[in-house]
N, C-alpha and C positions, 0 to 999 in steps of 0.2 A: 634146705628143707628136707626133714625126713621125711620117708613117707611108710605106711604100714605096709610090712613085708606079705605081711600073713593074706592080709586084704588084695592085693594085687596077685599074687596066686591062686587066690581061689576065684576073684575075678577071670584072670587068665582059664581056669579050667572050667568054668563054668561055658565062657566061650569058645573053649576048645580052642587056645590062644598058646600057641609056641614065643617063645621067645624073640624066635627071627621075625613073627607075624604082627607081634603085639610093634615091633620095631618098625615092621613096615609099613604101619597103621595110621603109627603116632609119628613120625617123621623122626625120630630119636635112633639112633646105632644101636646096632643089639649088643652092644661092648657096655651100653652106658645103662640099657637095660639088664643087663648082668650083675651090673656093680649095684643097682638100686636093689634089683633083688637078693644080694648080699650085705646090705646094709645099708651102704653108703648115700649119702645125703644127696641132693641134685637142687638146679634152679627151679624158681618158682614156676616158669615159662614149660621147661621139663614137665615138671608134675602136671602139668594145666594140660598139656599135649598127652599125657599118658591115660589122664581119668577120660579126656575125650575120645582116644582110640576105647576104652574100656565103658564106656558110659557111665560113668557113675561121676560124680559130684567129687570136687577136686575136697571136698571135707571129709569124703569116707574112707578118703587116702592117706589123710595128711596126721601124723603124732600130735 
């Protein structure tokens, strides 16, 4: 599942969300948070754990 890059960073800075924070949030390694926000695709469980550290709706995330 992609998920929007753009959307998850500005999430992140809206909450003043580091990378290691948003990791430690969402129960996710900040290794796999890196790669998401480089591109690369993840599981649905993933993205479901990330919009919930981030609050928002796993559809403001998802391409």
């Amino acid at each position: 599942m992609h998920l929007k890059r753009k959307e998850i960073k500005v999430a992140m800075a809206y909450r003043d969300y580091t990378q290691k924070l948003l990791a430690d949030k969402s129960g996710v390694s900040r290794g796999t948070i890196n790669a998401i926000c480089c591109g690369r695709s993840c599981s649905e469980q993933t993205a479901k754990k990330i919009a919930a550290a981030l609050g928002v709706k796993l559809e403001e995330l998802t391409e």
